[in-house]
C-alpha positions in Angstrom: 38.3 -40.3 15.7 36.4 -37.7 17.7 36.8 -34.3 18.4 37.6 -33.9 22.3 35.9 -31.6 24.5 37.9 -30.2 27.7 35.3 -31.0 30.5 34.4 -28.1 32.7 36.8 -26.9 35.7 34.7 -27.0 38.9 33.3 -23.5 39.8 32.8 -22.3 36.1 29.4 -22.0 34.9 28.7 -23.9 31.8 26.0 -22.7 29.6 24.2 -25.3 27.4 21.4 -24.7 24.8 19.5 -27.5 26.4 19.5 -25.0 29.5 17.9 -22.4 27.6 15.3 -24.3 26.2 14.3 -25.5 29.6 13.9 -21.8 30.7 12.4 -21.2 27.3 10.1 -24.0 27.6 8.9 -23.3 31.6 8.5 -19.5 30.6 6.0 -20.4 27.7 3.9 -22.5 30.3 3.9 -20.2 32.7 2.4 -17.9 30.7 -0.2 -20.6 29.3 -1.0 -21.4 32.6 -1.8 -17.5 33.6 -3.8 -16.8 30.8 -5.9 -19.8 31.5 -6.3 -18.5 34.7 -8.9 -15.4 33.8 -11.1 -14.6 31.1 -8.9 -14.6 27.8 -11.2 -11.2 26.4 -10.7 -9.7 29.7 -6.9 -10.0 29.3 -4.9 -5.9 29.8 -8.9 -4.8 29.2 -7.8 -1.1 30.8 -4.5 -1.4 28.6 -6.8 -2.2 25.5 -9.3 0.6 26.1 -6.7 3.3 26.9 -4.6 2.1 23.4 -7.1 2.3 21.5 -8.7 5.3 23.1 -4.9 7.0 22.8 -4.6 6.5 19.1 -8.3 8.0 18.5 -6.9 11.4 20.2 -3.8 10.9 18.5 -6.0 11.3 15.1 -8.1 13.6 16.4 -5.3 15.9 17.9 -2.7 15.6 14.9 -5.2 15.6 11.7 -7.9 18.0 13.2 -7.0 19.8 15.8 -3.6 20.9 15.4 -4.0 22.0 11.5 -6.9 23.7 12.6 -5.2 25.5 15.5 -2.5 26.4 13.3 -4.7 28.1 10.6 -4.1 25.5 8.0 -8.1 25.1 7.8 -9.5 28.8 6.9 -10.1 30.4 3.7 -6.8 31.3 1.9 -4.6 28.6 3.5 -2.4 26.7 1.6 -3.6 22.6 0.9 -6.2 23.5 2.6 -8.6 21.2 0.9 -6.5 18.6 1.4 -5.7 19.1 5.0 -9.7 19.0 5.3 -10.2 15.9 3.8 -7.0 14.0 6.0 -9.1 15.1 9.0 -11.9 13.9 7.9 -10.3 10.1 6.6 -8.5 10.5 10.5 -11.8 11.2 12.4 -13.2 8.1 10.4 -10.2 5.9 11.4 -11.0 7.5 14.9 -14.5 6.0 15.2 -13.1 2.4 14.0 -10.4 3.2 17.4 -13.4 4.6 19.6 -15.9 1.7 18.7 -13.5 -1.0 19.8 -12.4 1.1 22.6 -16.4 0.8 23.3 -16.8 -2.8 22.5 -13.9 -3.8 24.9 -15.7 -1.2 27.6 -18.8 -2.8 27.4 -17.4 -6.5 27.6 -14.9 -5.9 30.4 -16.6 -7.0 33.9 -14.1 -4.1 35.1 -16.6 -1.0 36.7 -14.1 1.7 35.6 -14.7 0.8 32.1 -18.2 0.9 32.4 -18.6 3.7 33.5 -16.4 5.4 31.0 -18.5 3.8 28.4 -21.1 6.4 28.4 -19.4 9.1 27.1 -17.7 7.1 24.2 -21.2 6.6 22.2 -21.7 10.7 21.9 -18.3 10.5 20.6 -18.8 8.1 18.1 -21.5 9.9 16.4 -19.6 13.4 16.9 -16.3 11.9 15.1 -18.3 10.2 12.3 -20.9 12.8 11.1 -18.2 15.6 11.6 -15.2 13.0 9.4 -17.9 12.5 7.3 -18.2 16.4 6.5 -14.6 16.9 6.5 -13.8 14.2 4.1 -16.7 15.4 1.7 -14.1 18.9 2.2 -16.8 20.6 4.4 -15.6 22.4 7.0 -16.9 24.0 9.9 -15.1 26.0 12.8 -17.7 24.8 15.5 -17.4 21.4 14.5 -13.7 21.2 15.7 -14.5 23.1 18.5 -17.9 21.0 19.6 -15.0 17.4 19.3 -12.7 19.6 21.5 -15.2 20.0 23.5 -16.4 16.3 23.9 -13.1 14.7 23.3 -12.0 16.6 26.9 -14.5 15.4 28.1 -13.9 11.8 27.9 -10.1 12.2 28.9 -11.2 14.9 32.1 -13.9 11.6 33.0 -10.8 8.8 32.5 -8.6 11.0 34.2 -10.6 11.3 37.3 -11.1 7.5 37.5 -7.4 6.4 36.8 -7.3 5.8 33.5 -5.1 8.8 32.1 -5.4 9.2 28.1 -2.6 10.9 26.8 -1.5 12.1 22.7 1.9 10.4 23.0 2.9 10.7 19.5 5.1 8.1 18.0 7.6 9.0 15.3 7.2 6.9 12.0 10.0 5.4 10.5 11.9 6.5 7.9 
């Protein structure tokens, strides 16, 4: 004996899982069949760049800059060895952020990106030797205000081409 099933009334919409996994299924190759469409490394390339670009200022701005603006670098100032050497472990994580930024630049047959390559090898070196001095707990006023300096002037260069950079900060959970 069999459980019975009242049959649908005409009009009603019925909803079956085999209906979803048709949708499910046709959505899936859809988006196979786009991606084979293009080059798969040149896939969001301007997304890429601007992520990765975003989370080098987010370093930059949150480990460097802002305890720096805030006094929590000079003489006197409490952790202040410590808040040195975060900058400096930040502005390293930076140039890992900046160099793929760079690598996806350089790859990308997009001419905006290109361009904006130029700029991203000066800061590089900037980030590096100065992360490299801040971790060691070496700190130098003019070096913040030299990365200031260059890391404007890769977002004044993005922003005039369409490719805004902004320090959106996320919040971390928990």
């Amino acid at each position: 004996m069999g459980i019975a099933t009242p049959l649908p009334q005409k009009g009603v919409f019925v909803s079956s899982f085999s209906t979803v996994k048709r949708v499910v299924a046709g959505a899936f190759l859809a988006a196979l069949f786009a991606l084979s469409l293009g080059r798969a490394d040149a896939f969001l390339d301007k997304t890429r760049f601007v992520a990765h670009l975003g989370v080098a200022y987010f370093c930059f701005h949150h480990w460097v800059l802002k305890p720096y603006q805030d006094g929590l670098m000079n003489a006197g100032a409490p952790h202040r060895v410590s808040t040195i050497v975060k900058g400096g472990v930040a502005l390293l994580f930076a140039v890992h952020e900046v160099k793929v930024a760079e690598k996806i630049a350089k790859t990308s047959p997009d001419p905006l990106l290109q361009k904006l390559d130029g700029g991203l090898t000066d800061l590089t070196s900037s980030f590096s030797s100065i992360g490299t001095k801040l971790k060691s707990g070496h700190f130098d006023p003019a070096d913040i205000t030299a990365l200031k300096g260059k890391s404007d002037a890769v977002a004044a260069g993005a922003s005039a081409d369409g490719a805004t950079i902004k320090d959106v900060p996320v919040p971390s959970p928990g």
